[in-house]
N, C-alpha and C positions, 0 to 999 in steps of 0.2 A: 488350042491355047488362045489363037486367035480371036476365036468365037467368044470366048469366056473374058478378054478382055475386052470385047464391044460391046457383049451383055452388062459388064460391072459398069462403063462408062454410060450407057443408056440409061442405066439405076441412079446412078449417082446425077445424071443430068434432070431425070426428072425429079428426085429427090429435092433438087437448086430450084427447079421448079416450084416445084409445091411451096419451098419455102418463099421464095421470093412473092408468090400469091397471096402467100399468108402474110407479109410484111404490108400487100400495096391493101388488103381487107382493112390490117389495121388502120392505116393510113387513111382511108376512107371514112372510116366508122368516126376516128376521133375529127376529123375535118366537119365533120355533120356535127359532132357535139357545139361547133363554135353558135350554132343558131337553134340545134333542137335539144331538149334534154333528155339524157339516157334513163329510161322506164325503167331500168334495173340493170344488175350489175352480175359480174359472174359468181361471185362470194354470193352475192344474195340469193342468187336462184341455187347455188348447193347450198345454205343455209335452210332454205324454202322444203327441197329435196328431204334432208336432213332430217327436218323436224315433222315431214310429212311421213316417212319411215318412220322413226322411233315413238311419235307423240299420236299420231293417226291427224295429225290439224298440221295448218298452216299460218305461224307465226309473222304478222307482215304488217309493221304499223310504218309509213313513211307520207310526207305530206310536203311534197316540193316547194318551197318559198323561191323567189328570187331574193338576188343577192343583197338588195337594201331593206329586206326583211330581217335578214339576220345580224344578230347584235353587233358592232364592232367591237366587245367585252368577249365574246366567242370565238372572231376570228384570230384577234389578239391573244387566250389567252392557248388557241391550238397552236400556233404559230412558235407561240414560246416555250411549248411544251414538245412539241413533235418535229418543227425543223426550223432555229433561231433564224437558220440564214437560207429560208425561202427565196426571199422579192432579191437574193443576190448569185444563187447558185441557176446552173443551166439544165438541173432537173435530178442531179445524180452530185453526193458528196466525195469522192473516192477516198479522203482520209476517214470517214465516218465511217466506208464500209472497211476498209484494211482495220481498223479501229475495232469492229465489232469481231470480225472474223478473228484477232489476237484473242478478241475475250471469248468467245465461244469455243476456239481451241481448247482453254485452258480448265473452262465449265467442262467439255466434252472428258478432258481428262482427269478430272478432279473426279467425276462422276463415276468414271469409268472402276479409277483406284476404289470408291466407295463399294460400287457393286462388287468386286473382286474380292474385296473383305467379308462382305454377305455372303458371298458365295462358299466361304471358307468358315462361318458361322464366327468370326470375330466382332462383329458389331451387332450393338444392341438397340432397342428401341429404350432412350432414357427411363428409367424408374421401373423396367421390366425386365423379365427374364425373356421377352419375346424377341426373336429378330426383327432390325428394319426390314418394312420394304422396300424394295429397290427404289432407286433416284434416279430421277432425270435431269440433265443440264438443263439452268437454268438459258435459253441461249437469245441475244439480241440481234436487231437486224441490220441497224444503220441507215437505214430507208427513208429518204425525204420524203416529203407531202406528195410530190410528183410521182415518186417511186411506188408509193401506196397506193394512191389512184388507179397507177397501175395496173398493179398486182388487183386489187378490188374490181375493177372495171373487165378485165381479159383472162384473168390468169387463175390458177389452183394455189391453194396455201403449200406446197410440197414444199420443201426445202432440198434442192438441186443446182447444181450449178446451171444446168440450160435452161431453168425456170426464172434464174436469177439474171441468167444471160436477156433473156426475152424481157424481162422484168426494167432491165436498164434502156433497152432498145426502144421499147416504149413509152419508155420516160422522155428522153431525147426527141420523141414526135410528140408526146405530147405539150412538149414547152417548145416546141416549132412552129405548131399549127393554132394553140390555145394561149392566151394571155393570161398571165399570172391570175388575175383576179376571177379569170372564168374557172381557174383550174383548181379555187381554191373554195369557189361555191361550188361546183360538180363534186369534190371533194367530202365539204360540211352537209351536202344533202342524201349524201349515199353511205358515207362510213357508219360502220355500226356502231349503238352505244347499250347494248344490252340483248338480248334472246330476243331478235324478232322487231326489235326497235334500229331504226335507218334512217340518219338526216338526225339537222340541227332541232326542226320543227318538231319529229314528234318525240326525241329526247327531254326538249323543255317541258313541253304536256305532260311528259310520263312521270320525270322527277321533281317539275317544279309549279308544274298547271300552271304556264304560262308561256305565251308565244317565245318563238324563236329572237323576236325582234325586242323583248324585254328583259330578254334574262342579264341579273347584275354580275358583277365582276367576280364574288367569291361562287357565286350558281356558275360562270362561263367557267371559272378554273374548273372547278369539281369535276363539270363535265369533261376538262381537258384530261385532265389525269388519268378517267377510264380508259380512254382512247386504247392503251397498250392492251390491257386487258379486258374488257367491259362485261363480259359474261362472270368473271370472279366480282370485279368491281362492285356490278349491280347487286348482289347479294348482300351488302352492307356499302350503301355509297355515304353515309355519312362517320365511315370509321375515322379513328385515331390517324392514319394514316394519310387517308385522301382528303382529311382537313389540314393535314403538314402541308401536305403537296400543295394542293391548290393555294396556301398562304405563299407558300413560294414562289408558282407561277403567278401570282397575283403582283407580287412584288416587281416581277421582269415585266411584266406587260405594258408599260409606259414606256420602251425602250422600245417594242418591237415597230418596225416600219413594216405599213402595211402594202398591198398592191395598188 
């Protein structure tokens, strides 16, 4: 018995091991971003992966500017679309995530009651005799700019609470070691904004054949809108919708204080 709990404590110490190595990597990694810029991201290289499996190519348009290259009409109108209170919080919202986590409960369960009915042939696809297909929760994140970086730069899209744990851990170093404003161009020049498309620079080229450093305030919202989704987006980025959007963040963007 003895034996077996020297062996579990040996497991478990290097277990603390490993992790604590993997905390001080992080730590390293992001302390270099404050002078070098990160060649790619982990999203990008399973993207990369992705589309190298399924398409037989590799999808990869990005074109790093510095930070006085890109619009202040972009960072303004991400800022106001993705997290109002950037340049005030320490990396991480906790009422935005207790916030999202209520509403994804209730998507998971709305969902859940939906399938069960499917299942029992009670629901229809409107104007048919056919059955829906199954649905999936609609579900949000609550994840600052910082959070996102994050998750982009280190981490897997999974949705788990230790992914979320790491997720927040990471945030907290990277608004330690990086100032606002760096962490908000590392941000604009990595984040996706379509299949294959990465950074502020070559989203302008793509949708609006023009630099980063030109694009006007309803082109910076448009663009802000996709952010959430940009793979649906892209397929119609001048819809009914994403011209509501963007008149709205258009309107907050005079408001936002920047880094």
């Amino acid at each position: 018995m003895n034996m077996l709990w020297r062996q579990a404590g040996r497991f478990l110490a290097l277990m603390l091991l490993c992790g604590l190595a993997l905390q001080l990597y992080f730590v390293a990694r992001i302390a270099l971003m404050a002078v070098v810029d990160p060649e790619s991201t982990s999203f990008q290289r399973s993207e990369a992966w992705r589309l190298a499996v399924e398409k037989q190519q590799i999808l990869w348009s990005q074109d790093w500017v510095a930070d006085e290259r890109i619009a202040a009409h972009l960072k303004r109108a991400v800022v106001a679309s993705e997290d109002a209170g950037f340049v005030d919080h320490s990396g991480v919202e906790w009422d935005a995530i207790e916030a999202a986590y209520d509403k994804n409960q209730k998507a998971e369960a709305r969902a859940a009651r939906i399938n069960e009915q499917l299942a029992k042939g009670q629901v229809q696809r409107p104007g048919t005799a056919l059955a829906r297909p199954p649905v999936s929760p609609k579900l949000v994140g609550g994840s600052t700019i910082t959070q996102q970086l994050a998750k982009n730069l280190f981490l897997s899209g999974e949705r788990t609470a230790m992914r979320k744990a790491q997720e927040i851990v990471l945030a907290y170093m990277l608004e330690a070691l990086l100032d606002k404003r760096r962490i908000l161009t590392i941000y604009l020049n990595s984040v996706e904004w379509g299949e294959g498309i990465f950074g502020a620079q070559a989203a302008a080229r793509h949708y609006f054949h023009v630099d980063a450093s030109q694009l006007g305030a309803m082109q910076a919202a448009r663009l802000a809108v996709m952010l959430p989704a940009p793979k649906r987006f892209e397929k119609n980025p001048g819809s009914a919708y994403v011209s509501g959007r963007a008149g709205t963040i258009v309107s907050r963007m005079g408001g936002v204080e920047l880094p």
